[in-house]
N, CA and C of each residue as an Amber inpcrd file, in Angstrom:
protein
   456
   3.9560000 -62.6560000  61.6090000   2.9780000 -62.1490000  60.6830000
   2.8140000 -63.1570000  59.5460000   1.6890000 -63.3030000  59.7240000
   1.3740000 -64.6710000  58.5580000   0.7670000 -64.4810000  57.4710000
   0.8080000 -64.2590000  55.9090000  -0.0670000 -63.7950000  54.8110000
   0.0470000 -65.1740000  53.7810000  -1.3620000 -64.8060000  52.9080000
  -1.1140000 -65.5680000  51.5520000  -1.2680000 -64.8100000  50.7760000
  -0.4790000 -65.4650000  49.8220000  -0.7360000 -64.3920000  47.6860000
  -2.1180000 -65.9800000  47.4930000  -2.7310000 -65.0010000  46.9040000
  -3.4140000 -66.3120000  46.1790000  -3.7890000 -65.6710000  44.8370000
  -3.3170000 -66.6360000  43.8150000  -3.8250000 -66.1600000  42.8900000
  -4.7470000 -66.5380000  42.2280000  -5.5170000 -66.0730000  41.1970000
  -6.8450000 -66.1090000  40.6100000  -6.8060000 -66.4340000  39.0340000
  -7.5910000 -67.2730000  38.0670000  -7.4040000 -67.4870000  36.9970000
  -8.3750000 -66.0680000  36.5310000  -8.2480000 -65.6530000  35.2320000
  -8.9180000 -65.0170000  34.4660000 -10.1010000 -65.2000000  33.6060000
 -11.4430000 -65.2990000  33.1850000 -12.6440000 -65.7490000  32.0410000
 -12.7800000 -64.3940000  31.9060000 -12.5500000 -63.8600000  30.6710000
 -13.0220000 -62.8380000  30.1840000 -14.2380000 -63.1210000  29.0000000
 -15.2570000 -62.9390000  29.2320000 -16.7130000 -63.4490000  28.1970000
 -16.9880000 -62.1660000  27.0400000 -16.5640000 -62.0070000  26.2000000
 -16.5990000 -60.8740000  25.1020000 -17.8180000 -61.3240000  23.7290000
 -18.4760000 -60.1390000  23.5080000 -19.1610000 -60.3730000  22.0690000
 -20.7520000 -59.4620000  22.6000000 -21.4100000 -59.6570000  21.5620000
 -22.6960000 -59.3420000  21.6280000 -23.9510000 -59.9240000  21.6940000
 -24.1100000 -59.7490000  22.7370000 -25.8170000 -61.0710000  22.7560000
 -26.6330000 -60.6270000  22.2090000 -27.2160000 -59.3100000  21.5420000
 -27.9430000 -59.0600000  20.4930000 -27.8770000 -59.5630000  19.2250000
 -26.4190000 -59.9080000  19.0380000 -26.0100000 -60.5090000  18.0280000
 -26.1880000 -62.2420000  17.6060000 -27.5200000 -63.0700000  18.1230000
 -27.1550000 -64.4920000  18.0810000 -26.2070000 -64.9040000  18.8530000
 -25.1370000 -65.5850000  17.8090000 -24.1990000 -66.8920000  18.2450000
 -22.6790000 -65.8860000  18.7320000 -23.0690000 -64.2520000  18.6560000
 -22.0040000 -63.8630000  18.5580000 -21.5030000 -63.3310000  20.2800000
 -22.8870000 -63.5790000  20.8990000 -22.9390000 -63.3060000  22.1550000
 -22.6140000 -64.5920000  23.3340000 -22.0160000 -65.6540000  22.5750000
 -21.5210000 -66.8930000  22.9370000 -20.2640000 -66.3620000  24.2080000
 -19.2870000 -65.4710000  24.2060000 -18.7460000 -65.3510000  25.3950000
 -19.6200000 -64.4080000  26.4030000 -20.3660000 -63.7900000  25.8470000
 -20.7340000 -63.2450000  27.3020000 -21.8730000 -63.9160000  28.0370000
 -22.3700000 -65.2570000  27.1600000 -22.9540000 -66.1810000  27.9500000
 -22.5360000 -66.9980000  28.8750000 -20.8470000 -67.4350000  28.2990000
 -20.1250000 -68.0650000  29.4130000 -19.9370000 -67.5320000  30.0650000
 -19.5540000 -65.8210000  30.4980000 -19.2010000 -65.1470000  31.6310000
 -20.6650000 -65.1880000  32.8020000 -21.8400000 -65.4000000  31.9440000
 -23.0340000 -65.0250000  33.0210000 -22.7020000 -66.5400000  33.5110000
 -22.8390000 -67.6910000  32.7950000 -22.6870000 -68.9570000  33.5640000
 -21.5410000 -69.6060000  34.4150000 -20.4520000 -69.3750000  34.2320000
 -19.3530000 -69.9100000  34.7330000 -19.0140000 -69.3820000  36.0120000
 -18.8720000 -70.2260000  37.2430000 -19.1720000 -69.5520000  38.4410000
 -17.9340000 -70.7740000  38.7780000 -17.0700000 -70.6970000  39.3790000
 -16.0060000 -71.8900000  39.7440000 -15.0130000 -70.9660000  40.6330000
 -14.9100000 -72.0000000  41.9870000 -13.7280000 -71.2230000  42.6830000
 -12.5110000 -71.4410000  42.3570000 -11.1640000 -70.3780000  42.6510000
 -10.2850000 -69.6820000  42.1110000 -10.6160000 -68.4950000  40.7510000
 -11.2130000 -69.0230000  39.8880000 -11.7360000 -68.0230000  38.5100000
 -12.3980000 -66.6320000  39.0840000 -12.3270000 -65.4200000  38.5750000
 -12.6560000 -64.4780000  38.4420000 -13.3590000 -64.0110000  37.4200000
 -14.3470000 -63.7870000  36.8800000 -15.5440000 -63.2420000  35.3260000
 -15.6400000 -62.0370000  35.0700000 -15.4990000 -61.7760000  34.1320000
 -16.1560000 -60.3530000  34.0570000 -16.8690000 -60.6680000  32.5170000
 -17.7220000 -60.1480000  32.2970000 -18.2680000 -59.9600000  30.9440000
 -17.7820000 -58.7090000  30.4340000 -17.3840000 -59.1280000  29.5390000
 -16.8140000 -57.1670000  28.8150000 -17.9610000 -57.2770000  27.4830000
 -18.5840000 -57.4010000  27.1650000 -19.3440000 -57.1550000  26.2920000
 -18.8490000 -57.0280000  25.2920000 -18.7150000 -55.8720000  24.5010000
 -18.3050000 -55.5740000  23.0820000 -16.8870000 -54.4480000  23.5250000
 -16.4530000 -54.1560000  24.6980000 -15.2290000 -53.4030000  24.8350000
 -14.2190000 -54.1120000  26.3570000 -13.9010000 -55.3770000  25.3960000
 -12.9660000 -55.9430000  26.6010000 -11.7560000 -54.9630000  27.1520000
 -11.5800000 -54.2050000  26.0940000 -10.7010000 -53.1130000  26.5040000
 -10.2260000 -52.5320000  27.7760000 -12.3540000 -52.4020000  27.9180000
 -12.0840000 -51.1760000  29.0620000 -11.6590000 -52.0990000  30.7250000
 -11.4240000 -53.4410000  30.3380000 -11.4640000 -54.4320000  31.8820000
  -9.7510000 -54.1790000  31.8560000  -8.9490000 -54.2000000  31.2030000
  -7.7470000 -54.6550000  31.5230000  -6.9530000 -54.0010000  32.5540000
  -7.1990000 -53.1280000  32.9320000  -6.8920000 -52.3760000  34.9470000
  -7.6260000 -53.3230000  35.4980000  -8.7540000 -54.0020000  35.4270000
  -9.2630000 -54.9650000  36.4900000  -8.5580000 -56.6010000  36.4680000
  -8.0080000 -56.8230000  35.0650000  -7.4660000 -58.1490000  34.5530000
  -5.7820000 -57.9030000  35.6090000  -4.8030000 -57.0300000  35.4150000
  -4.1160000 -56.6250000  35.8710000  -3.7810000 -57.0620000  37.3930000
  -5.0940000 -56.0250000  37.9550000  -5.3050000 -55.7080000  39.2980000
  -5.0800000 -57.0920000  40.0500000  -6.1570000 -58.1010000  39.3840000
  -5.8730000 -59.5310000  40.1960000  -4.8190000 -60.7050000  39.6070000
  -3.7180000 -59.7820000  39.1480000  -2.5300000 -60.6910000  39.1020000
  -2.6030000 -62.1420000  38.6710000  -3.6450000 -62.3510000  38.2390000
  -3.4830000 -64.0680000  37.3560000  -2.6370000 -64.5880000  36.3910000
  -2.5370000 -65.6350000  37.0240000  -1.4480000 -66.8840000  36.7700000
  -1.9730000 -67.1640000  35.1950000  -3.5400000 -67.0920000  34.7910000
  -4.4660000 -67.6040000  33.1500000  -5.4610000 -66.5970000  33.2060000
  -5.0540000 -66.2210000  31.6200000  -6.6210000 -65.2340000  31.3210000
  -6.7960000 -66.1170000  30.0970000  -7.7660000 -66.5410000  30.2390000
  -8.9190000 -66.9410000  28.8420000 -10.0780000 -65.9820000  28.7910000
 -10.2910000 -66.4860000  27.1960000 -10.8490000 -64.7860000  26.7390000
 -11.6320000 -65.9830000  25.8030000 -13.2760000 -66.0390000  25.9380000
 -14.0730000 -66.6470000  24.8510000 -14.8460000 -65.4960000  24.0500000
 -15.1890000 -65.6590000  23.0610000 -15.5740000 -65.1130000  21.9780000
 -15.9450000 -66.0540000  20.7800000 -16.8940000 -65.4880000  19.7810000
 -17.1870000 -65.8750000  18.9900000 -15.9650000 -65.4910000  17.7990000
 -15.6200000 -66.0430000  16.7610000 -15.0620000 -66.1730000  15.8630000
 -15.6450000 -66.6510000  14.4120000 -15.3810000 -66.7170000  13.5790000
 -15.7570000 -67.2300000  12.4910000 -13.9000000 -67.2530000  11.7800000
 -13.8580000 -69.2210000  11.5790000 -12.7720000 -69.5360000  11.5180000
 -13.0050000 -70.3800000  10.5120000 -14.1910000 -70.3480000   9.6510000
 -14.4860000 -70.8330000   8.3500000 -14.5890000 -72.5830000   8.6120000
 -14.9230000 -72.9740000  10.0430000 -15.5410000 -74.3890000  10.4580000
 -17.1390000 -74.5300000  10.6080000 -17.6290000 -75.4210000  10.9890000
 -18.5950000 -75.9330000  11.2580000 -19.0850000 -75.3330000  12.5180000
 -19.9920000 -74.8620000  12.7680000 -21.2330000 -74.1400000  14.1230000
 -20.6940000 -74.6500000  15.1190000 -20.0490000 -73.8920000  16.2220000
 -19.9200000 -74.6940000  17.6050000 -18.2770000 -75.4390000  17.1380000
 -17.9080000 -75.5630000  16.5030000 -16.6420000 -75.9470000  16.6610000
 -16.1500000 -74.7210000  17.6390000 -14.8160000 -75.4210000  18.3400000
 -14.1160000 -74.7260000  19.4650000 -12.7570000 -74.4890000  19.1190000
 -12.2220000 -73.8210000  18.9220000 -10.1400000 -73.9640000  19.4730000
  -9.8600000 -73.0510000  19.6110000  -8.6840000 -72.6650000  19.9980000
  -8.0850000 -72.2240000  20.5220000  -7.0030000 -71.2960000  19.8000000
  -7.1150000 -70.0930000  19.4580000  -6.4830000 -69.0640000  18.6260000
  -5.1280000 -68.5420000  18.8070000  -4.3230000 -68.8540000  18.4000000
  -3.0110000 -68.1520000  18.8330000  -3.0570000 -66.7290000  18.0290000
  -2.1030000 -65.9720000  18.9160000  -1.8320000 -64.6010000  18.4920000
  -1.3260000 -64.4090000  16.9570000  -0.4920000 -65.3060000  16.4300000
  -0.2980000 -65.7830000  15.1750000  -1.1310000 -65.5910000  14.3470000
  -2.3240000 -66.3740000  14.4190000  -3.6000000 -66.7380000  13.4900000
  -4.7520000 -65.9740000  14.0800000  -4.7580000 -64.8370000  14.4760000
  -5.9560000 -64.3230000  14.9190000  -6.3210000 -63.2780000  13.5940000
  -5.2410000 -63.0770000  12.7180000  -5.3500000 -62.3550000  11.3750000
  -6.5050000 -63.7270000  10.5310000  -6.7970000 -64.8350000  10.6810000
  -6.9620000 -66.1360000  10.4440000  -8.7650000 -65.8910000  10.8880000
  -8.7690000 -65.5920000  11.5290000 -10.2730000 -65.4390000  12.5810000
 -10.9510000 -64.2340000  11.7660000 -12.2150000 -64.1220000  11.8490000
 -12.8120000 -62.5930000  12.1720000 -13.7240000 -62.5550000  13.2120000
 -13.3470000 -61.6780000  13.5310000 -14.1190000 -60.9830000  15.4120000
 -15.2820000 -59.7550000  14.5570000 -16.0010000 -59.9340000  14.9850000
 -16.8740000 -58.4810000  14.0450000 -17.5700000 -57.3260000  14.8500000
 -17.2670000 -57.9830000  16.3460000 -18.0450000 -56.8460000  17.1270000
 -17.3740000 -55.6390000  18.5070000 -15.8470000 -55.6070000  18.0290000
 -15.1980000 -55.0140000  19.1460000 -13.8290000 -54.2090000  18.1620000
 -13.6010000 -53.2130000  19.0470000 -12.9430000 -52.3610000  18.0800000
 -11.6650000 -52.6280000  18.0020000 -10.6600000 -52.7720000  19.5200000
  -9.6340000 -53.0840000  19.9740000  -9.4920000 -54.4470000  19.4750000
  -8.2390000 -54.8210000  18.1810000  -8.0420000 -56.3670000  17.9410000
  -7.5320000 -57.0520000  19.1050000  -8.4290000 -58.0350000  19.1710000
  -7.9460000 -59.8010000  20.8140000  -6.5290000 -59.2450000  20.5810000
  -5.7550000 -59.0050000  19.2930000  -4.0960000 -59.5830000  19.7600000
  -3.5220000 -58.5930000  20.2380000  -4.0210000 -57.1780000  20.4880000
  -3.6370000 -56.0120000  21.2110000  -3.7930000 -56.0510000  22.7370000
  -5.2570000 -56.6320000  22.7750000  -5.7650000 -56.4670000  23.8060000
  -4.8150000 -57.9990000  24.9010000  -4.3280000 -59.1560000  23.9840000
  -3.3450000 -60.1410000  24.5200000  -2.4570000 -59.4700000  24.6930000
  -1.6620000 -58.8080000  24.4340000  -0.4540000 -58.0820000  24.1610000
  -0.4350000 -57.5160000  25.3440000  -1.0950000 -56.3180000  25.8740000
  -1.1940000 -55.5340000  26.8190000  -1.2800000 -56.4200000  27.8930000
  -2.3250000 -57.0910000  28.0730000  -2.0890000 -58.5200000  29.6440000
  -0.6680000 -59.0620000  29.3930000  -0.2040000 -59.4420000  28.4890000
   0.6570000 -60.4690000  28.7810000   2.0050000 -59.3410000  29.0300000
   2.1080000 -58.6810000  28.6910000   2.8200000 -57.2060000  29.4790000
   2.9130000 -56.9920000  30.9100000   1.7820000 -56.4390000  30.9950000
   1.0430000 -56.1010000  31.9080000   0.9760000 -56.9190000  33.4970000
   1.2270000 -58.5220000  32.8800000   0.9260000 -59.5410000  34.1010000
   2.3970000 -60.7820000  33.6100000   2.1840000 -61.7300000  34.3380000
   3.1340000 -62.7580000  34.2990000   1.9850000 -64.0080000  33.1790000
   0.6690000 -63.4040000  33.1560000   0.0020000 -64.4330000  32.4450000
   0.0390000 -65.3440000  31.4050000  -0.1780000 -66.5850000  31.4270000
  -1.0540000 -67.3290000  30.3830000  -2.1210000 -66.8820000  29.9750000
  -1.9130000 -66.3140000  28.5950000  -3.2810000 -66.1850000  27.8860000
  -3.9320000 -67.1490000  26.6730000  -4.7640000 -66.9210000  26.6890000
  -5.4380000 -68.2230000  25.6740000  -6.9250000 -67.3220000  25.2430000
  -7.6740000 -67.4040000  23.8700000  -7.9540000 -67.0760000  23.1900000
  -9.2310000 -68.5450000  22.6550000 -10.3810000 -68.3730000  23.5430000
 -10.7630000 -69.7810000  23.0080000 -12.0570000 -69.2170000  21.9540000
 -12.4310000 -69.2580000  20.7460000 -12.9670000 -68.6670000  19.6940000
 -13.9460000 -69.9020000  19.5920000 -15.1860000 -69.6300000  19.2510000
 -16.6460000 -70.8140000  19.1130000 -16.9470000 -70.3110000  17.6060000
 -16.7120000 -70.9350000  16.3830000 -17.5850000 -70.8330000  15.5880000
 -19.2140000 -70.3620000  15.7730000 -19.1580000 -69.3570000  15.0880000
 -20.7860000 -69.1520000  15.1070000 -21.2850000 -69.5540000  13.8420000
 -22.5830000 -69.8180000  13.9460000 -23.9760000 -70.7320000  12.9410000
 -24.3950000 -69.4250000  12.4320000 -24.7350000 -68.5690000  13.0860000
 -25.8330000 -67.0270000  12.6440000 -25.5510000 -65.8000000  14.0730000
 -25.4550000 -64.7720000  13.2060000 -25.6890000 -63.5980000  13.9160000
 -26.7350000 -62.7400000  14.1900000 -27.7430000 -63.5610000  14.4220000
 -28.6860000 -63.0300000  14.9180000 -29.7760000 -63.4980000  15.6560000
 -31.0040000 -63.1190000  16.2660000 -31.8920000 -63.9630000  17.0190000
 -30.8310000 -64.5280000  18.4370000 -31.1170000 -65.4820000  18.5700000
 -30.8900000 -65.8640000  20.1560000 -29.7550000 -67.2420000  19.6480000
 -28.7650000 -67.1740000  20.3540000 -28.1910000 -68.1510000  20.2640000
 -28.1320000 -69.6280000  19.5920000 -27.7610000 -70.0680000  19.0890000
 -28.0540000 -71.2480000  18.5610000 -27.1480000 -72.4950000  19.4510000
 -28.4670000 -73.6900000  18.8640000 -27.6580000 -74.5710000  20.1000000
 -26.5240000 -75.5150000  19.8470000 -26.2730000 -75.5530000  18.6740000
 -24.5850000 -76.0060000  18.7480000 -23.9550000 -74.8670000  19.4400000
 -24.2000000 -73.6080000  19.1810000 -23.0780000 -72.9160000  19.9850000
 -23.2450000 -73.4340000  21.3450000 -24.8100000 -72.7050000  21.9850000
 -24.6980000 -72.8400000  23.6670000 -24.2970000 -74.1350000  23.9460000
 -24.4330000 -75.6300000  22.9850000 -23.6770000 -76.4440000  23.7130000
 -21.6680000 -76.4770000  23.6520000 -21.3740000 -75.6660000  22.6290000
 -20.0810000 -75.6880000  22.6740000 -19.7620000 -74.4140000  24.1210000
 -20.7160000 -73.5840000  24.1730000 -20.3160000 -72.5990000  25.6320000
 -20.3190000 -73.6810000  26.9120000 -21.6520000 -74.0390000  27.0630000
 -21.3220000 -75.0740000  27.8630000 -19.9630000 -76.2370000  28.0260000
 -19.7100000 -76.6750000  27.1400000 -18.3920000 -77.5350000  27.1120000
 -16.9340000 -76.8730000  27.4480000 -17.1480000 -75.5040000  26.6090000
 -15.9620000 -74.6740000  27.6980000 -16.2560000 -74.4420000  28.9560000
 -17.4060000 -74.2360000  29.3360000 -17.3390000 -73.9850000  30.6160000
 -16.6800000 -75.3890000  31.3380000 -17.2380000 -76.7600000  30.9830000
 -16.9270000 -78.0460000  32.0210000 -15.1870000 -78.0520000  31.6380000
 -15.3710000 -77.9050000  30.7030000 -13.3690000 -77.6030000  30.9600000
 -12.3170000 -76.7310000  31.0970000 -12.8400000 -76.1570000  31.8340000
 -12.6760000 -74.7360000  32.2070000 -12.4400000 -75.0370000  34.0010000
 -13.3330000 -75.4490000  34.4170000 -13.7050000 -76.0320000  35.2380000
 -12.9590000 -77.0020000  36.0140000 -12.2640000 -77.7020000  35.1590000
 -11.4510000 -79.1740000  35.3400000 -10.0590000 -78.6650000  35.2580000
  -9.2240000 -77.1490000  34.8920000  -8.4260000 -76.2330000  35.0450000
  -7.1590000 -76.4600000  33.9660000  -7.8210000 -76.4980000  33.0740000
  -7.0170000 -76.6220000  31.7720000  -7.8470000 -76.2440000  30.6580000
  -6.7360000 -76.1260000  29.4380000  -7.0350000 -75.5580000  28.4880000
  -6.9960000 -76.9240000  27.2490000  -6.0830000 -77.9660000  27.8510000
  -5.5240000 -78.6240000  26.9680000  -6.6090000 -79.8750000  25.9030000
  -7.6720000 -80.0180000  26.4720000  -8.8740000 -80.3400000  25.7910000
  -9.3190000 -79.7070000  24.6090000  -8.6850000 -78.6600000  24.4390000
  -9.5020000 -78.2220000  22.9900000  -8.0880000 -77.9840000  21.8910000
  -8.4950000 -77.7800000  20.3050000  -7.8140000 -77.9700000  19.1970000
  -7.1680000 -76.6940000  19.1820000  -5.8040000 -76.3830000  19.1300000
  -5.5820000 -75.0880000  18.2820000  -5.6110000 -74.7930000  16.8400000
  -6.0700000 -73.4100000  16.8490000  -6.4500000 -73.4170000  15.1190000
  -5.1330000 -73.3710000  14.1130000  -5.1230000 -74.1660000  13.2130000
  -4.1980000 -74.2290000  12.4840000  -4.0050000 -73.2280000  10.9810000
């Protein structure tokens, strides 16, 4: 009897696209299509995915979202559980470091927390952000995290 485990990385795309620049992860979840990765867009209640985050046993959950980390539009890094008091998230009820908490429980995972400065919350995206979504996506892609800054 012959089987494989295979496991699957995690993109969880969180925020509000009504909201402008704040809907920056759930743009990467509609775009990012790469084999091994799994997507879900959670919108404004990543909450309610974590029985599905679970379910497929991944080795990495990254979780993009907009942040405001008091940088420049489209800046990128990478949030530790530490400094997420450091960040403000403005559109989800459950705080990222609860909702880290419970996966990293929950699973054997790497989690990571990649936060995009937003320009404006409102109207349609702006394009320093979509080009910083885009850039997570190509390294995302290339199967690391280690390309981008953690926030200090």
């Amino acid at each position: 009897m012959a089987f494989s485990i295979v496991s699957v990385n995690v993109l969880l795309g969180v925020g509000n696209e009504l909201h402008g620049d704040d809907g920056v992860g759930v743009y990467v979840a509609r775009h990012f299509h790469h084999e091994g990765w799994a997507v879900i867009e959670c919108g404004t209640a990543p909450e309610n995915y974590i029985g599905k985050v679970m379910a497929s046993t991944p080795e990495l959950v990254v979780i993009v979202d907009a942040a405001d980390m008091g940088l420049e539009a489209g800046a990128i890094r990478i949030i530790p559980k530490e400094r997420m008091g450091a960040a403000s998230f403005s559109t989800h009820s459950l705080p990222l470091s609860v909702l880290i908490s419970h996966i990293e429980m929950g699973t054997h995972a790497h989690v990571y927390l990649i936060g995009v400065q937003p320009g404006h919350m409102r109207g349609e995206m702006s394009p320093l952000v979509k080009k910083a979504a885009h850039h997570i996506m190509a390294v995302l892609k290339k199967g690391t995290t280690e390309e981008f800054v953690v926030l200090e």
